[in-house]
C-alpha positions in Angstrom: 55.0 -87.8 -16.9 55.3 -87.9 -20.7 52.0 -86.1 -21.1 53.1 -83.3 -18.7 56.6 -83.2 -20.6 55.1 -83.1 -23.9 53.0 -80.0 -22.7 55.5 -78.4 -21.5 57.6 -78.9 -24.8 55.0 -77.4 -26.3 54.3 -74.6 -24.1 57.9 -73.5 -25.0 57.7 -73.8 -28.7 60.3 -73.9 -31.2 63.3 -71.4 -32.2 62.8 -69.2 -35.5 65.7 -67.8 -37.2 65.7 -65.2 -35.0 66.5 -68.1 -32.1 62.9 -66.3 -30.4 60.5 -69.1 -29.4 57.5 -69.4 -31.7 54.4 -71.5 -32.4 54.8 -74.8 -34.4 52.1 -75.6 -36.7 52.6 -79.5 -35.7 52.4 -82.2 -34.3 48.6 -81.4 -33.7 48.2 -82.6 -29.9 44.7 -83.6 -28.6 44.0 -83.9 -24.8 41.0 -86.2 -23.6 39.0 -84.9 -20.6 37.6 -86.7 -18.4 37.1 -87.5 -14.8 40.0 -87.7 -13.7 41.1 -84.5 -14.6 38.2 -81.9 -15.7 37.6 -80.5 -12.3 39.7 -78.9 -9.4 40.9 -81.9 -6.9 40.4 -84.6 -9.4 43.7 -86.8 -10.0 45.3 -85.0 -12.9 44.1 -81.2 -12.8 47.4 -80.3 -12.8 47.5 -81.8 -16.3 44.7 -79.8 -17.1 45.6 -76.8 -16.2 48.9 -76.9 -17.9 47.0 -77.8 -20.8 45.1 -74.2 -20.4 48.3 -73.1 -20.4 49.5 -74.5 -23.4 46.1 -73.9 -25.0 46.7 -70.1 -24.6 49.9 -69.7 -26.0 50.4 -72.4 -28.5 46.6 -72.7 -29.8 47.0 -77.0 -28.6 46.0 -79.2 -27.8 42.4 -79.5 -28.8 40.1 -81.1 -26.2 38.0 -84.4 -26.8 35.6 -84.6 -23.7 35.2 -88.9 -23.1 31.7 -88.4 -22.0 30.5 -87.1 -24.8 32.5 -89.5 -26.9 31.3 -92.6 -24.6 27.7 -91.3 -25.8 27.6 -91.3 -29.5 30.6 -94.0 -30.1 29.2 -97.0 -29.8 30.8 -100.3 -31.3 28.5 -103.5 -31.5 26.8 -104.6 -27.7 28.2 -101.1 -26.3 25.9 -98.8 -24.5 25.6 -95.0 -24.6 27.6 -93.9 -22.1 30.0 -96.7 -22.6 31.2 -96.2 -25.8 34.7 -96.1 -27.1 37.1 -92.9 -26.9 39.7 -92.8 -29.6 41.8 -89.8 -31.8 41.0 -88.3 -35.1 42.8 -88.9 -38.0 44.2 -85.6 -39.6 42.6 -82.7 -38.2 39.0 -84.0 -37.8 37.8 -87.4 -39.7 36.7 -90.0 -37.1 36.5 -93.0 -38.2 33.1 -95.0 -37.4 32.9 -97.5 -34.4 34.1 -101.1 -34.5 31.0 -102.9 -36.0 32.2 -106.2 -35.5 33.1 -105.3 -32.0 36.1 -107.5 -31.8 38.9 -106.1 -34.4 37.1 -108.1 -37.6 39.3 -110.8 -36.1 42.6 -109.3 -36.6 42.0 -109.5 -40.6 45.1 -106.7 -40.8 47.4 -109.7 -38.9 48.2 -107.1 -36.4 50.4 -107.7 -33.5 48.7 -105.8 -30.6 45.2 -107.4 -31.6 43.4 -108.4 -28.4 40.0 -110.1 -28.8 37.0 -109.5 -28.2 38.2 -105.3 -28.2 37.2 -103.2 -30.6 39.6 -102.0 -32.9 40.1 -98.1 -34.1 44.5 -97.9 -34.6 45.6 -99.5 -38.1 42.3 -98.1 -39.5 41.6 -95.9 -42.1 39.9 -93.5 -44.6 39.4 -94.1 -48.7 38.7 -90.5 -49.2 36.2 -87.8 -49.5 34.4 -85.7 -52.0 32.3 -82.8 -50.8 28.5 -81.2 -52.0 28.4 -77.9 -52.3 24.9 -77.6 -49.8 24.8 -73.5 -51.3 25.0 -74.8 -54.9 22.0 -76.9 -54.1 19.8 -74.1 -52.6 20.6 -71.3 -55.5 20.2 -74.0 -58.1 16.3 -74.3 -56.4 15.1 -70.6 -56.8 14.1 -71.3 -53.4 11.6 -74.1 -54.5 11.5 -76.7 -51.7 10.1 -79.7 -53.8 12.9 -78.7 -56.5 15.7 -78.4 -53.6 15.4 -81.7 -52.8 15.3 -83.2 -56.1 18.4 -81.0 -57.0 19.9 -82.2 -53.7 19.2 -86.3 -54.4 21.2 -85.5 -58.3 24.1 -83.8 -56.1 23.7 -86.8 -53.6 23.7 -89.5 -56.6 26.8 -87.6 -58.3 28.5 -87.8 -54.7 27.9 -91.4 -54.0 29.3 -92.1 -57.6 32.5 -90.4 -57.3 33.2 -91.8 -54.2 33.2 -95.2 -55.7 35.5 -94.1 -58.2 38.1 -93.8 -55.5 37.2 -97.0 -53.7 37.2 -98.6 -57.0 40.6 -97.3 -57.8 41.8 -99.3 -54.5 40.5 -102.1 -54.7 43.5 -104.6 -56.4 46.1 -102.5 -55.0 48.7 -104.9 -53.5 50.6 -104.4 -50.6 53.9 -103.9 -52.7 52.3 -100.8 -53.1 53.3 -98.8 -49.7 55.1 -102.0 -47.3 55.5 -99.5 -44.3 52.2 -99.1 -44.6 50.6 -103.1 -45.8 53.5 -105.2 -44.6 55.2 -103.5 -41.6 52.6 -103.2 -39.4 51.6 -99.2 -39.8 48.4 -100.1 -40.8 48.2 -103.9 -41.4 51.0 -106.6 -41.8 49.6 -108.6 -45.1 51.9 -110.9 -47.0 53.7 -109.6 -50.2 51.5 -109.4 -53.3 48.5 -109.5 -51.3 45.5 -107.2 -52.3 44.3 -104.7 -49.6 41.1 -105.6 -50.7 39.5 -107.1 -47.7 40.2 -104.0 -45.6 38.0 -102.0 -47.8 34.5 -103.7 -46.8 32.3 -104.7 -43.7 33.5 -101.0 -42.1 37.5 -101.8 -41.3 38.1 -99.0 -43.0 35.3 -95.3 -43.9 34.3 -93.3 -46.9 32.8 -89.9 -46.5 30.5 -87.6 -47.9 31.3 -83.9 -47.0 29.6 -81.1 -47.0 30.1 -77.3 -46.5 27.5 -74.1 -46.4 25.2 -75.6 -44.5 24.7 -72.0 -42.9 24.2 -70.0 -46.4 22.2 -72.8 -47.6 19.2 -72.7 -44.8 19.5 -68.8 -45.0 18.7 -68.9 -48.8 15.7 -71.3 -48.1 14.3 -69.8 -45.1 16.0 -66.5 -45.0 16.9 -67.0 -41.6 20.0 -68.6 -40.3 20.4 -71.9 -38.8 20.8 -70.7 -35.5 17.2 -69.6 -35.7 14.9 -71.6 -34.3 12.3 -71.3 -37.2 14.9 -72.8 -39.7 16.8 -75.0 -37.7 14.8 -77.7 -38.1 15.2 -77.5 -42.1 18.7 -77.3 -41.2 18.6 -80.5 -39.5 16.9 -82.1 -41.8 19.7 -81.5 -44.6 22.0 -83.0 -41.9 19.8 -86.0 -41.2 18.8 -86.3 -45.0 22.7 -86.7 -45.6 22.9 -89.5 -43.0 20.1 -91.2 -44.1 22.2 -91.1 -48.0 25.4 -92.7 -46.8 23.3 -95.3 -44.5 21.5 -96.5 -47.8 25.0 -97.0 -49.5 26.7 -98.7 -47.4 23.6 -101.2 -46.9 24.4 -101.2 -50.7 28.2 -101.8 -50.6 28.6 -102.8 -47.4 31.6 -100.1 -46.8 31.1 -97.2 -44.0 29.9 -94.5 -45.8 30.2 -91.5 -43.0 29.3 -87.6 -43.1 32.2 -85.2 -42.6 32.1 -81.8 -42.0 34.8 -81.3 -44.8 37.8 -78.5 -44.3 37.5 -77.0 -46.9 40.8 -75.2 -46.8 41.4 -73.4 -50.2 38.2 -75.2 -51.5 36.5 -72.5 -49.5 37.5 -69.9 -51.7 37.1 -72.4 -55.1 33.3 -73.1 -53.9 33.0 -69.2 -53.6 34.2 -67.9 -56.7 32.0 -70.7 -58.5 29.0 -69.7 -57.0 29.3 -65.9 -57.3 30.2 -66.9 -61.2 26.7 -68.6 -61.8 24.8 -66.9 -59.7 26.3 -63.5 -59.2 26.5 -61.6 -56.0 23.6 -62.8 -54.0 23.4 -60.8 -50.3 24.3 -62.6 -47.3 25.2 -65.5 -49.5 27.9 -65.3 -52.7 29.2 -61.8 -51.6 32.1 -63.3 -49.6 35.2 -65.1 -50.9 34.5 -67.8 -48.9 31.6 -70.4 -47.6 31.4 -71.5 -44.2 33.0 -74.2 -43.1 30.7 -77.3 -42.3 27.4 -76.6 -39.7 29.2 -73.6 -38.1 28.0 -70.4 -36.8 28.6 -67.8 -39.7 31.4 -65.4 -38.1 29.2 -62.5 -38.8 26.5 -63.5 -36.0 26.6 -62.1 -32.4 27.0 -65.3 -30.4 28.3 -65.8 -26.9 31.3 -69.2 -26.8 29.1 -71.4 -24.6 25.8 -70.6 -26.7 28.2 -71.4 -30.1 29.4 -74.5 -28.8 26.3 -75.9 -27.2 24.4 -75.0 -30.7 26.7 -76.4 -32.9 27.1 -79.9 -30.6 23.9 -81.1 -32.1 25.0 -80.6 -35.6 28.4 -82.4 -34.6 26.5 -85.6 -33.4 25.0 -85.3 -36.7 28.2 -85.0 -38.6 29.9 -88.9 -37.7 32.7 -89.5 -40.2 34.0 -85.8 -38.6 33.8 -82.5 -37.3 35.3 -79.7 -35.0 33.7 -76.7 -33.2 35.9 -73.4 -32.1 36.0 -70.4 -30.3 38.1 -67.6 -31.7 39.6 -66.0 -28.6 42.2 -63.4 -28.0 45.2 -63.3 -26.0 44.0 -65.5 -23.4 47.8 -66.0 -21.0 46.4 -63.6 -18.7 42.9 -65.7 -18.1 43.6 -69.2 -17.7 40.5 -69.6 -15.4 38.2 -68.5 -18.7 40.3 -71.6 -20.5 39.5 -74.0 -17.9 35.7 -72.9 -18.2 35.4 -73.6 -21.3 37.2 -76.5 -21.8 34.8 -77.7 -18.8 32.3 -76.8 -20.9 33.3 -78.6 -23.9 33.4 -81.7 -21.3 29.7 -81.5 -20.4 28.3 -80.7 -24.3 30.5 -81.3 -26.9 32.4 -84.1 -28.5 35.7 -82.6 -30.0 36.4 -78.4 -30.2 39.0 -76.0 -29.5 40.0 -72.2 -29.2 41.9 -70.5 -31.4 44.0 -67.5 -29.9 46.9 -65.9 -31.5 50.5 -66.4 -31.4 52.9 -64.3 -33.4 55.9 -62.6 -33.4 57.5 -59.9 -36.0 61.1 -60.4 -36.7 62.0 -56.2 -37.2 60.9 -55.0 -33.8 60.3 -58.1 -31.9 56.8 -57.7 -31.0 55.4 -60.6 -29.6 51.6 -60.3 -30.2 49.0 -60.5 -32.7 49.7 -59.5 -36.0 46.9 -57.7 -37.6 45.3 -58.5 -41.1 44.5 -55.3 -43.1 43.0 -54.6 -46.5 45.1 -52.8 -48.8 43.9 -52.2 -52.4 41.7 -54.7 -52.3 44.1 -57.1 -51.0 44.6 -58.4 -47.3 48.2 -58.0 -45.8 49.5 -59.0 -42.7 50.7 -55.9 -40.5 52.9 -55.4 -37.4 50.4 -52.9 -35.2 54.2 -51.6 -33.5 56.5 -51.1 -36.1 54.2 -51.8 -39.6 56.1 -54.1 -40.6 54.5 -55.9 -43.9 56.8 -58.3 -44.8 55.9 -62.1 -44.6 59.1 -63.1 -44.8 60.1 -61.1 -41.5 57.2 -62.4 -39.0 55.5 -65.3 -37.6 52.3 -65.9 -37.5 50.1 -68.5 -36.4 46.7 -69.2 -37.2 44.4 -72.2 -37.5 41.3 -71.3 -40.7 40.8 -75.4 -41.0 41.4 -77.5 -38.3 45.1 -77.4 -38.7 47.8 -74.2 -37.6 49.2 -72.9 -40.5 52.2 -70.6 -40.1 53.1 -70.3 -44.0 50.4 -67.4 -44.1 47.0 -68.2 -46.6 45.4 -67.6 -49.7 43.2 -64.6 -50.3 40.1 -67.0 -50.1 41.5 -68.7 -46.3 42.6 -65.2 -45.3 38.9 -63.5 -45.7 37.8 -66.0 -43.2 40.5 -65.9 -41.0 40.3 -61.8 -40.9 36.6 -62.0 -40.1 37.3 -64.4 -37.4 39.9 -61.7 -36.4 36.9 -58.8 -36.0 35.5 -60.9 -33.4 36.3 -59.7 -29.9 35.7 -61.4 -26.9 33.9 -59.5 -23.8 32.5 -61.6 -21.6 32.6 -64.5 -23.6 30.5 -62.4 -26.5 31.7 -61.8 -29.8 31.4 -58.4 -31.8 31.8 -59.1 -35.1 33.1 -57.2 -37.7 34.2 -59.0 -40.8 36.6 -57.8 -43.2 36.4 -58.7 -46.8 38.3 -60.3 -49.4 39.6 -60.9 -52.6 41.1 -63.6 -55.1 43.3 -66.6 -54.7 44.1 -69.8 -56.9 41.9 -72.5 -58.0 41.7 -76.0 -55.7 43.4 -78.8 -58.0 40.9 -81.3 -59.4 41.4 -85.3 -60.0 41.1 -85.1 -63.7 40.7 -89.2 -63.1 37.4 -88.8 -62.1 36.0 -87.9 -65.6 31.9 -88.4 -64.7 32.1 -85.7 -62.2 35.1 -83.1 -63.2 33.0 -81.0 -65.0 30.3 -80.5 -62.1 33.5 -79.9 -60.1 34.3 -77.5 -62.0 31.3 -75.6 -61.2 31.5 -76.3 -57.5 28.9 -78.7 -57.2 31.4 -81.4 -55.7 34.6 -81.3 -54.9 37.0 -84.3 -54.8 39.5 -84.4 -52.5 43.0 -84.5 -53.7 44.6 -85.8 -50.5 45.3 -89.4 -51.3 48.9 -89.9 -52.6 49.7 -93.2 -51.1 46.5 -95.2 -51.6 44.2 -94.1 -48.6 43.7 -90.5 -47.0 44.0 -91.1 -43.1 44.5 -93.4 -41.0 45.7 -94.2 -37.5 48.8 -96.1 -37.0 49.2 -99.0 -34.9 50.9 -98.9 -31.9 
């Protein structure tokens, strides 16, 4: 009942100024499938099916499919195929399973602990910093010996800065946030205690992003990943990352994880770097952004189910998080194509979700997809009924990161959202046709982290500037 009436909410939206329903950007909803409910005369199809719904005109929830989940998450004595199934935190960081396999022995003093049963809510995430996988290729000349020597400095400069920030916690006391240390959010320690003890032995994760793991391969190989001559180089970047973060945490004994990183505006930061040291390399630097993670590069002709069943082995490579998409148009009219693919997602993928369009412009009410058009070497946002080119008198929705943003983008986040946009769907294929883009403002930079803000600076790495109260994400109690 309150999953069908939180759908429903949902479905409906929320009023804009205009009192005309429109798409939120949160709370992000994620719906598990499984069983009981992926198929026609199971238990909860109904559910389902109003989650198509919901999917179509809202762009939520995103769909987590428990048998893949069952398969790679795996606490300590769990099988595959009887794993654990538990949310992200944010839009895509999953933290790692529960190596102890029975809560670390409630060491967080929470209330809910039940022994002997692994333990994912009151968890949490240190933080991230993110290679720059295209820096390392065009810093190689193409040289494979040099790439990965390059690529084990990068690594080295990674794993460094990340221990900055888990350095930086350690000693904090529980003073510091007590909604979060003392009340029970994510632990219940006693006043003036350190948070120390949550940092080791894999309570809580650390990850190592990446991103342009698509323009790197096509440098080295020139051929992209979804080739099968360079996918197994591609691969191996994934697998080499792995094997990085499983060395350091048999070092620190903290859960290093791999994490298909945002971006967001770093997209555009990473870019602009690039093109400034390396100038305008084809098929490579000539965009304002990089692409996101192990994805499919928007400019390839790719059918959904191909997309998703590709990128599903990069995923199960990318443990501390990822998401796969489908960019899809109006879809109300087609809730059986939904249901097929989220059946789809069921049987090959861990975590994805389809991004349709839901806007609405405030001087002739139409209720559609607004368009994204370059203007002077600028891209607007234009009513296709009335032309109506003022931000402040439309909505639009959009997800460019894992998240719906509805306070419209930067020039770098809006490239990639427009060549999404010149993707089509007929019969589940996509007809590409990017658009370009132009400039934006520079990602902020932890000026704290002295030994690697000048390769930052460069878009080698890129720390993430997400952690205001101590940790990045984590997942409340309940």
């Amino acid at each position: 009942m309150i999953i069908e009436e939180t759908l429903r909410q949902r479905y409906e939206g929320v009023k804009n100024e205009k009192g005309v329903w429109i798409t939120p950007a949160f709370p992000k909803l994620i719906y598990v499938l499984e069983e009981e409910n992926v198929r026609e005369g199971t238990p909860y199809w109904y559910l389902t099916k109003l989650a198509a719904e919901c999917t179509a005109k809202r762009m939520v929830p995103d769909y987590i499919s428990e048998k893949k989940m069952r398969e790679y998450k795996l606490s300590k004595g769990e099988t595959p195929g009887n794993g654990d199934v538990y949310t992200c935190m944010g839009c895509r960081s999953f933290l790692t399973p529960d190596r102890s396999g029975n809560g670390w022995d409630n060491i967080a003093g929470a209330k809910n602990y039940e022994p002997g049963k692994p333990k994912y809510y009151g968890r949490f995430n240190q933080g991230v910093v993110t290679v720059n996988l295209v820096d390392v290729a065009l810093s190689s000349g193409k040289d494979m010996d040099k790439f990965w020597q390059i690529f084990d400095e990068r690594l080295d400069l990674c794993y460094r800065a990340l221990m900055c920030r888990h350095n930086r916690l350690k000693g904090t006391l529980s003073d510091a946030a007590p909604i979060l240390w003392q009340y029970g959010a994510l632990a219940r320690l006693e006043k003036g205690e350190p948070i120390d003890k949550l940092l080791y032995g894999g309570y809580s994760t650390i990850s190592l992003g990446y991103a342009g793991l698509y323009e790197c391969v096509k440098y080295m190989t020139g051929k992209s990943h979804t080739d099968e001559a360079a996918k197994p180089f591609a691969l191996q970047v994934m697998q080499y990352m792995n094997d990085a973060c499983a060395r350091w945490k048999q070092k620190e004994n903290i859960d290093f994880s791999l994490y298909g990183t945002p971006l967001e505006s770093t997209t555009y930061k990473f870019a602009k770097c690039l093109q400034k040291r390396f100038g305008m390399v084809p098929g490579i630097t000539d965009k304002s952004y990089i692409t996101n993670s192990y994805h499919v590069h928007v400019s390839e002709h790719i059918d959904a189910f191909t997309k998703l069943r590709f990128e599903a082995e990069f995923q199960q490579l990318s443990p501390g998080g990822a998401i796969s998409y489908v960019e899809v148009p109006n879809m109300q009219n087609n809730i059986d194509a939904v249901l097929e693919v989220m059946q789809f997602i069921y049987e090959n993928i861990m975590y994805a979700e389809l991004n349709t369009k839901s806007d609405y412009c405030q001087v002739c009410g139409y209720d559609g997809e607004i368009e994204i058009q370059e203007d002077d070497h600028k891209l607007v946002w234009v009513c296709p009924q009335c032309g109506n080119r003022d931000q402040n008198k439309m909505n639009v929705a959009r997800r460019t990161c894992g998240y719906i943003g509805t306070q419209f983008w930067n020039q770098g986040e809006g490239a990639a959202a427009a060549a999404d946009e010149g993707r089509c769907w007929i019969g589940f294929r996509y007809r590409p046709s990017p658009l370009p883009g132009a400039g934006d403002v520079k990602r902020l930079v932890d000026a704290n982290i002295k030994m690697c803000y000048n390769r930052a600076q460069k878009g080698r790495v890129n720390h993430d500037q997400d952690n205001h109260s101590g940790i990045r994400y984590g997942l409340l109690h309940v």
